[in-house]
C-alpha positions as CSV (number, residue, x, y, z in Angstrom):
1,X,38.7,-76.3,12.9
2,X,34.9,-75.7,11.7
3,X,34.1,-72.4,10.1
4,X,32.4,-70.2,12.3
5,X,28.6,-70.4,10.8
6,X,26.5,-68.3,13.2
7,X,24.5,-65.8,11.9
8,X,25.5,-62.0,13.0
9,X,23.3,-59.1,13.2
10,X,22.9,-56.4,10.1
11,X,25.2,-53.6,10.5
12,X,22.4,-51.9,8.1
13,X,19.6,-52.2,10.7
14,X,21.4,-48.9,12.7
15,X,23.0,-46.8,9.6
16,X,21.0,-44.0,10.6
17,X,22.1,-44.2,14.3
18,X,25.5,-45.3,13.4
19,X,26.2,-42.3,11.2
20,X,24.8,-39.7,13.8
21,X,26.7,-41.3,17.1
22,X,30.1,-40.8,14.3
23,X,29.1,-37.1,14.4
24,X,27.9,-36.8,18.0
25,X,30.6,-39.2,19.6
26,X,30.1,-39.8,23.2
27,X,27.9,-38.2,25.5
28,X,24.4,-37.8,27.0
29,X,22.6,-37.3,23.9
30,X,24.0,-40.9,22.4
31,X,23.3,-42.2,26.2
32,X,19.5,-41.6,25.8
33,X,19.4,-42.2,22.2
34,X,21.3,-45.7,22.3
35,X,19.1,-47.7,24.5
36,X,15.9,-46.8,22.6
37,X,17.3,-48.0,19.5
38,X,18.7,-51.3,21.1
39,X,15.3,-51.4,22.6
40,X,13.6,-51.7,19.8
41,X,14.3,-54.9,18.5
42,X,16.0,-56.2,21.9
43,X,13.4,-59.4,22.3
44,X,13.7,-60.7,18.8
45,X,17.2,-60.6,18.4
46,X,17.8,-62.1,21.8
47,X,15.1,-65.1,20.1
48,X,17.3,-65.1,17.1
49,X,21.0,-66.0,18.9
50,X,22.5,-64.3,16.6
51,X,26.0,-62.5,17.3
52,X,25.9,-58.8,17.9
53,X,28.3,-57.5,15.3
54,X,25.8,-54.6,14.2
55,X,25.2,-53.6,18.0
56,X,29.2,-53.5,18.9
57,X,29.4,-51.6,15.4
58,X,27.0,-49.0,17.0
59,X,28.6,-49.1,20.7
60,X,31.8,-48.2,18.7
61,X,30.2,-45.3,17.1
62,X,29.3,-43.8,20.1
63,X,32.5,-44.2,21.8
64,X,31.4,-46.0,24.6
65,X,34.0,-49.3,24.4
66,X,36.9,-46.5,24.9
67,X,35.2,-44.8,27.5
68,X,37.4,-45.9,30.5
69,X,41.0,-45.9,28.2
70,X,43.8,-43.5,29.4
71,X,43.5,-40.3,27.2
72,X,46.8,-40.1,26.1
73,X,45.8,-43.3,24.6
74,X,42.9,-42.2,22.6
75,X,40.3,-42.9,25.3
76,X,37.6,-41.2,27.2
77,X,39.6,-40.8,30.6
78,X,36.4,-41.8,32.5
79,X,36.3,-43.1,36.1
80,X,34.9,-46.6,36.9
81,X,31.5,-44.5,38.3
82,X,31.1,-43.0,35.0
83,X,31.4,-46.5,33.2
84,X,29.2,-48.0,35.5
85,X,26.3,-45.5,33.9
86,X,27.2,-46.2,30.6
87,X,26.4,-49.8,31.2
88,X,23.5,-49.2,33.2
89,X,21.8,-46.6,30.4
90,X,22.9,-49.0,27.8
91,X,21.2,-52.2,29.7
92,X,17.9,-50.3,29.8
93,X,17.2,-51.1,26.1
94,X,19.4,-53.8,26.0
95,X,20.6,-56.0,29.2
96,X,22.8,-58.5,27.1
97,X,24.2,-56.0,25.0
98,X,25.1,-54.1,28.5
99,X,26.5,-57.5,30.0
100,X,28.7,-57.4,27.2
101,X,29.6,-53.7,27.3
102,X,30.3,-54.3,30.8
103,X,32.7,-57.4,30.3
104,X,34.7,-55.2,27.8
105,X,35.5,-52.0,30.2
106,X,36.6,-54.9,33.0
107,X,38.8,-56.8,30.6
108,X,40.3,-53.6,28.8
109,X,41.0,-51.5,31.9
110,X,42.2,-55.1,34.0
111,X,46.2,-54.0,33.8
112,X,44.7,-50.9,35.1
113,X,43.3,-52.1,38.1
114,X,45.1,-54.8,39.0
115,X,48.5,-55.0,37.6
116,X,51.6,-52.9,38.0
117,X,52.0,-49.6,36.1
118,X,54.4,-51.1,33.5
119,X,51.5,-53.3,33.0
120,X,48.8,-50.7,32.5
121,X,51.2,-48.7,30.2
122,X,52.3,-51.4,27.9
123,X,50.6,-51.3,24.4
């Protein structure tokens, strides 16, 4: 099987905003915040093809791939309306990087919808 060769994104680009989200975690404040920064650079990196290691790194920081998670489980306990604005906010800087967001809470929360409650509690 080839090596996977495809350039990634520079975790270094958001250091700045990655070390604040740590401190901040989730909440309006990182919901503004987050899609400027993605904005920024949005059209070049879409150009580029490159995978979005650095831009998951930073949705991490702020909490936001958790934010529909059971909170006995370590996650934000949110409803499906409240992740629905998270991907919205987050597709205003950036609409791949909210497609992708958005993909995530369906296939994390999936036993939770859809399957039976030993389903949604097995780990």
């Amino acid at each position: 099987m080839p090596k996977d060769t495809a350039e990634a994104t520079d975790p270094s680009t958001y250091s700045s905003a990655f070390q604040k989200f740590q401190r901040e975690r989730h909440g309006s404040a990182v919901l503004v915040k987050l899609p400027r920064i993605l904005a920024l650079d949005a059209p070049k990196r879409d150009l580029e093809n490159k995978s979005p290691r650095a831009e998951i790194d930073l949705l991490k920081a702020a909490e936001l791939l958790k934010v529909l998670g059971p909170k006995e489980y370590g996650g934000g306990g949110q409803s499906w309306e409240t992740g629905y604005k998270v991907i919205r906010e987050v597709a205003k800087g950036d609409g791949s990087i909210g497609m992708l967001l958005g993909y995530h809470l369906l296939w994390s929360t999936t036993a939770n919808v859809v399957g039976t409650e030993e389903q949604a509690t097995a780990i």
